[in-house]
C-alpha positions, 0 to 999 in steps of 0.5 A: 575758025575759033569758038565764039567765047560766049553763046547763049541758046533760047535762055528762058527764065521765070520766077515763081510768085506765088502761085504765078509764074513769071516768065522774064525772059523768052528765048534770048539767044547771042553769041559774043566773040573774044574781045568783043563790047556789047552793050545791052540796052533796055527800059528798067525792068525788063530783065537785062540783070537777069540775062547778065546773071545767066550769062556770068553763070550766077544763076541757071536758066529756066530753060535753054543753055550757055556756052562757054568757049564751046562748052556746055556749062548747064550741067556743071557744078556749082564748084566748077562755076564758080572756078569759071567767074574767079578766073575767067568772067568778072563782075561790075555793078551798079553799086561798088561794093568796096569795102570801106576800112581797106585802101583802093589797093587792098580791095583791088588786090582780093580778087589775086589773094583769094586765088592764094597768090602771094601777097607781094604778087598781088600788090603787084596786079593790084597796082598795075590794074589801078594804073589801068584805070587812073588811079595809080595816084590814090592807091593808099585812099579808103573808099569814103575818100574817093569820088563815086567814080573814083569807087567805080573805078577801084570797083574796075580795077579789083575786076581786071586784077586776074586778067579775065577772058569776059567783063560783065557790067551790069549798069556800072554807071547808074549810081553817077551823074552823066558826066562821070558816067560818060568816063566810065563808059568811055573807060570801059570802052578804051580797056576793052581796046587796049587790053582785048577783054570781051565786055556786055555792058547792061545800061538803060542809057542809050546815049552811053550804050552808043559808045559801044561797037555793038548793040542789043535791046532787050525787049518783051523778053527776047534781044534784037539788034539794036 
């Protein structure tokens, strides 16, 4: 039987605030198989941007470890991190940060260009992972022609560019109206299908959050199954 892709043991998190110590997370542990969707739901606050920071290795826990395909990741440097998110793990957020004076091909295509593949190699993925997501149309368009969810799916396809192993989202349609964050939920699910890249999926939405095989609630620190 193959390793899970990603396992978190008893992951703790506090932060200092002055001379208090808050603790925002409590013992989370999960395991995430490839090509698996999980979505993590939970009220504003309770630190599910926390627990997805751990997970993509941007921050280290307090206490407890992550796993990555069978490796223990808590001792390694940060070099070797950040190696991991640029080819294995990407990254959506709320907020699309594209940048406004490229095209929604020249910001899909960073992610391929900082791993120095050639420019026509990158045109190449770039094009192909905006294809993926519907806009093989408006690959010439900047950032302030496009519909917030059309950002957000530039934002995608910039994400799926390398192939990763593992899509961390962390509250992708939080800046949408429902209807078009209904399409991008919808869309994340359809790409975790067809293309076999894992996906957590961080909402506070739980009618969105339904749309996922699977399930989780952060809750006073601690994840259940939701």
């Amino acid at each position: 039987m193959s390793e899970p892709l990603l396992v978190a043991q008893e992951l703790e998190r506090e932060y200092r605030m002055g001379p208090e110590a808050v603790r925002v997370l409590r013992g989370v542990s999960l395991t995430v198989n490839a090509g698996e969707s999980v979505a993590i739901i939970g009220a504003s606050g309770v630190g599910k941007s926390t627990l997805l920071h751990l997970l993509g290795t941007l921050d280290r826990p307090t206490a407890g470890r992550v796993l990555w395909d069978g490796a223990d990741v808590s001792d390694w440097s940060d070099a070797a991190l950040a190696k991991l998110r640029r080819t294995e793990v990407s990254f959506i957020f709320q907020f699309y940060n594209l940048l406004g004076e490229m095209t929604a091909l020249e910001n899909a295509m960073l992610p391929a260009l900082i791993q120095r593949e050639s420019l026509p190699e990158a045109r190449e993925r770039a094009a192909a992972a905006l294809h993926e997501v519907g806009l093989g149309d408006r690959q010439a368009h900047r950032p302030g022609e496009l519909s917030g969810g059309e950002q957000q799916r530039v934002a995608l396809a910039r994400a799926l560019v390398l192939k990763p192993r593992l899509l961390l989202a962390d509250e992708p349609t939080g800046n949408l109206d429902e209807a078009t964050g209904e399409g991008i939920h919808q869309l994340l699910v359809e790409l975790n299908q067809r293309l076999g890249i894992a996906a957590i999926v961080v909402t506070h939405n739980p009618r969105l959050a339904e749309r996922m095989p699977r399930r989780l609630r952060l809750w006073e620190g601690q994840v259940v199954e939701a």
